[in-house]
C-alpha angles and dihedrals in degrees: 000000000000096000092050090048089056103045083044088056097048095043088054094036085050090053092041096046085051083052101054095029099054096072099042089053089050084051108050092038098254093151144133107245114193123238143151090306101029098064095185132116125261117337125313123221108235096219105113097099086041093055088050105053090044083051089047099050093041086067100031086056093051102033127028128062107278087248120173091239091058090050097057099039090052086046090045083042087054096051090041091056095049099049082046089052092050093051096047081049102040101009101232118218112254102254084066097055094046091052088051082051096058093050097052082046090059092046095055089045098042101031095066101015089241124130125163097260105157115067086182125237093312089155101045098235092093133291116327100228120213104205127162082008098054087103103048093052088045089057086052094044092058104041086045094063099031083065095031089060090036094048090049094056095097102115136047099277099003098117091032105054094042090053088048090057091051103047089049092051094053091049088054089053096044074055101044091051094047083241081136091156091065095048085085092072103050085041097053094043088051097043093046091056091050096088086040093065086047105058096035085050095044102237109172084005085192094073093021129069123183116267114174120226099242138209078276083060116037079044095055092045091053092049094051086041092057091043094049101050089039081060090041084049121039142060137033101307098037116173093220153342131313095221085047088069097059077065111060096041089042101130095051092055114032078056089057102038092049100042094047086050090047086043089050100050091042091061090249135139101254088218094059118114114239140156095254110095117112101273081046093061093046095048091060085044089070104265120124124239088267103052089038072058096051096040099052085042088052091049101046091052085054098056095040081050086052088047096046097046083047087055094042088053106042093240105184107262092234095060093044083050092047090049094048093050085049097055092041084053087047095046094046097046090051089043097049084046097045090049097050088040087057106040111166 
């Protein structure tokens, strides 16, 4: 009952948090204007990250043990969220938000004493142990999926739907594994993203109108993604294992991964905005926005499913992590042949 409680909290504090904050967005000015790269219609209130993490600390603050590690990922979430907010409203130069990025990062290391310092036995000959650089690559870790999950937000549902599957995947292994008190964390964040997806799909478009995530958002998701799989990860009593986790957020970053190296070699900055990221290619293939939706949620389920079946049977850890780097090699070489196939 308490579960259901929670997920139940964070669903009505979501929809409460789109109603008041709509207006506040249209009023300040915190809106999605179209141009030559934004092809909706009017402008879009950026509210869809803010309702969230209202929604998210509603029921964390309710619900779940006052741990110090709550405490600190709702105070870096907060930050998050505000830097996020300032960029949907000023747009801040990258190096800004880097630097904002860093300093959540450090807030999340130094505030609970924790960094990802086990990458598991991805050579087959034990775990490879960070050590001193434990932080550094936890630094990187986290800067790598905030922008991952901010870079994919292009299409209605995109971010959405893939966090959704992540955060899905983590709560089954958090099953899998008996971590049920853990299961709370995965369940809030789902369930608060839920009205989110309604009303920027449009679902009962007579009581729903479209809001956009928002940097504040992608951002915020990438933060709690990154959290999340740092607490399914690490430590003695870890709930699964750490190459499982480059599954079941594998969109986000195989896009990022493969733009930024087609940016780069192209003598590009890998920051810049351009039309090249993966619902981009098959728009110009010929699918709609909705069925570029339905394919890349098709294929992220799919790989989640790939990464959880890999967990359940105890495949070794250096062959998930071959197989991974063989379908990332496969999926950059066909985008980078379908993008330059279907130039505009």
């Amino acid at each position: 009952m308490k579960i259901l409680a929670t997920a139940l909290t964070a669903f009505c504090f979501a929809i409460l948090a789109i109603k008041f904050f709509k207006p506040v967005a249209i009023g300040v000015g915190l809106v999605d204007k179209p141009n030559e790269r934004k092809h909706h219609a009017g402008d879009i209130p950026l509210i869809g990250g803010i309702s969230i993490y209202v929604a998210v600390l509603a029921a964390s603050l309710l619900w779940l043990p006052n741990t110090l590690e709550l405490r600190m990922y709702l105070i870096a979430s907060a930050m998050m969220v505000f830097i996020g907010a300032l960029d949907d409203k000023f747009d801040l130069q990258v190096r800004i938000r880097i630097v904002g990025q860093i300093i959540v990062a450090s807030l999340m290391i130094y505030g609970v004493g924790d960094s990802i310092s086990n990458l598991g036995n991805l050579a087959g000959l034990g775990d490879i142990q960070l050590g001193n650089f434990g932080v550094i690559f936890t630094y990187i870790a986290i800067i790598v999926v905030i922008n991952a999950y901010n870079m994919v937000d292009g299409i209605d549902g995109l971010v959405g739907i893939l966090s959704l599957n992540t955060f899905t995947a983590i709560a089954i292994l958090f099953l899998m594994s008996g971590s049920h008190g853990y299961l709370s964390y995965p369940l809030i964040l789902s369930t608060a993203t839920l009205p989110y997806l309604i009303f920027n799909l449009g679902f009962f478009r007579k009581f729903t109108k479209k809001i956009f995530m928002g940097d504040a958002g992608s951002m915020f998701i990438g933060l709690s993604v990154v959290w999340l799989l740092s607490m399914g990860t690490q430590g003695e009593h870890a709930s699964f294992r750490p190459v499982t986790a480059l599954w079941i957020c594998a969109i986000p970053l195989m896009d990022m991964l493969a733009i930024v190296y087609r940016r780069v070699k192209k003598g590009k900055s890998p920051f810049k905005p351009d039309r090249d990221h993966l619902h981009h290619i098959l728009q110009r293939a010929g699918l709609s926005s909705e069925q570029a939706l339905v394919f890349i949620s098709v294929f992220s389920v799919l790989m989640s499913i790939i990464g959880l079946f890999g967990e359940y049977f105890e495949i070794t850890e250096s062959t998930s992590l071959l197989l991974f780097i063989l379908i990332f090699v496969l999926y950059n070489k066909y985008a980078r042949h379908f993008s330059w196939k279907y130039v505009e």
